[in-house]
C-alpha positions, 0 to 999 in steps of 0.5 A: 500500500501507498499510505496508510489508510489508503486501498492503493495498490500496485498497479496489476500486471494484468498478464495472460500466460497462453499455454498450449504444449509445454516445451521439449525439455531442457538441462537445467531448466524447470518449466513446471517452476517458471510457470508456476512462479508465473501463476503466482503473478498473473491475473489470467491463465489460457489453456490452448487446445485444437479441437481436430487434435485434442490430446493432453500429454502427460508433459501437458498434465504435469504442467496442468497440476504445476498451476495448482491452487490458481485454478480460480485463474485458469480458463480453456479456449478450445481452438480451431472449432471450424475444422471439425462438424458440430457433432463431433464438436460436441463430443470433444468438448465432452472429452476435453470436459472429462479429462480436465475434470480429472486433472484440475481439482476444483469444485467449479467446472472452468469456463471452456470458451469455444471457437477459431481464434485465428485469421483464416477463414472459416473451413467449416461455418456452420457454427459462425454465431457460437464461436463469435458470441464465444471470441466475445464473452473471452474478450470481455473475461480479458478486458475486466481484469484491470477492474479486479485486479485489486481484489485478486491481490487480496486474495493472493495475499489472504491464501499466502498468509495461511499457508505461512500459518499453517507451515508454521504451525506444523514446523519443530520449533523446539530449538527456537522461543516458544512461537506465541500464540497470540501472534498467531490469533492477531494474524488470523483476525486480520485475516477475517476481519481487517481484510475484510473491511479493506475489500469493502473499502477497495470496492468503493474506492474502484466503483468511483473510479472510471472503468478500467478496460484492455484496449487495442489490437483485437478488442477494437476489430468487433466493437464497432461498424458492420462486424460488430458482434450481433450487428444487423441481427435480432434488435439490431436488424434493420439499423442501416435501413430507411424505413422503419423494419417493423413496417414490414409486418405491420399490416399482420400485426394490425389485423390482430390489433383491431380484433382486440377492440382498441378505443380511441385507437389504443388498446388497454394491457389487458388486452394487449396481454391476451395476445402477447402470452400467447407467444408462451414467454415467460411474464419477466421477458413480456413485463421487458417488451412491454415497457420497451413497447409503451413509449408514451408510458400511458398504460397502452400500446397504438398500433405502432406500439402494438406492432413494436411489441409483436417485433421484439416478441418474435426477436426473442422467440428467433433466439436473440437477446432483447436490448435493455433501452429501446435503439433509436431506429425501433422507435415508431416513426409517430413516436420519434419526436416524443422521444427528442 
């Protein structure tokens, strides 16, 4: 720390160690060690594996079990998932599943994140949708590592200080001064009070900070622009396009809405309701559409609101994610000025 009463800490190395084989081996260098010592300093390890040649050697699994008590760190990429077919796929990541369940001993199952994480096309892209949805949950795990890093060396400092109690207390100290007890009690206390009133305090200190992300290089390729992840799909279709895309299936859309006897061209949620449970939807994501849907929040939906709802209904039923605030160019036409 920098000074007292202050949760500053060292700045973070905020490394990945990617490991995919370990190396031949050589006189008089251990790499079993060097990772280990690694372990100990980074925020993030990656364990690389191809999916159309998975094997874990026994040099491998030495190397697996080197990382021992940093397993919390540790996640898998299953890379080169285009070159096999979907079935196949399915039962590699079963196997691979498997034999890491019995090499890293954790009660967690580690995160396995799928895909090809290289830039050659795609042999087999049946699977195009995973594997980018996959690349983009491994790029946000990567880039909030700044923002934890504080934490995480709480916790390394927590796991060494009893480990050290622990040697101690299992040591012969026959031949040194009695060990004190109640040195050992103050440690422990520490331990289960001050650091936990310092995480408290480093969580406050980081939620009034600006956000710490990992920028550049890859991150930056599929944030934005037409190669966005999602872009032009789900919520997202028709963002480029000039009409509204609701449009396109308005005139169905309004068949259903003068059946459900609107007055003053409106119709109550009651009714709107009837319709809308009919897509089977859980009450939570229609409470979601809901109020995506009412733009004027009056308690009732026109026959664009209507139609609106109907969309992001049938957005939801394709698989897609619904967006938390309605984007602009889902804004029925009438309602657009409401909103400016």
């Amino acid at each position: 720390m920098e000074q007292r009463g202050s949760t500053n800490l060292m700045p973070s190395l905020h490394l990945c160690v990617c490991l995919s084989a370990p190396p031949p081996p050589l006189v008089g260098y251990d790499f079993a060690a060097v990772l280990e010592w690694f372990a100990e300093r980074v925020d993030r390890i990656i364990l690389l594996f191809d999916a159309h040649k998975l094997d874990i050697s026994d040099e491998f699994s030495e190397v697996i079990k080197a990382l021992k008590n940093h397993e919390d760190k540790m996640r898998v990429v299953l890379n080169k998932a285009d070159q096999i077919e979907t079935q196949q796929l399915m039962r590699v990541y079963g196997a691979l599943m498997w034999s890491l369940g019995k090499i890293v001993n954790t009660p967690e199952v580690i995160r396995v994140y799928i895909g090809s994480f290289w830039s050659h096309p795609l042999l087999i892209p049946d699977n195009r949708k995973l594997f980018e949805a996959e690349e983009q949950d491994l790029f946000r795990d990567i880039q909030s590592l700044p923002r934890n890093a504080a934490l995480r060396k709480l916790n390394d400092l927590i796991k060494r200080a009893r480990l050290a109690k622990d040697q101690l207390q299992a040591q012969d100290f026959s031949k040194f001064q009695p060990l004190k007890s109640k040195l050992l009690e103050t440690v422990e206390d520490m331990l289960a009070n001050d650091i936990a009133q310092l995480m408290v305090l480093v969580r406050q200190e980081e939620s009034q900070r600006p956000t710490q992300m990992v920028k550049g290089g890859a991150f930056e390729g599929t944030l934005h622009g037409p190669f966005g992840h999602g872009y032009g799909e789900g919520a997202g279709e028709g963002i480029d396009d000039a009409e509204w895309v609701v449009a396109r299936d308005k005139p169905m859309y309004d068949e259903i809405f003068y059946t459900l006897s609107p007055v003053d061209g409106k119709i109550t949620g009651a009714n709107a309701k009837k319709e809308m449970v009919r897509s089977k939807l859980p009450n939570t994501v229609l409470g979601k559409i809901w109020k995506l849907a009412d733009i004027d929040k009056d308690g009732m939906l026109d026959d664009e609101e209507f139609a609106l709802a109907n969309h992001l209904i049938k957005v939801k039923l394709e698989g897609h994610e619904l967006p938390n605030e309605l984007p602009s160019h889902l804004l029925p036409p009438s309602k657009r000025k409401i909103t400016e």
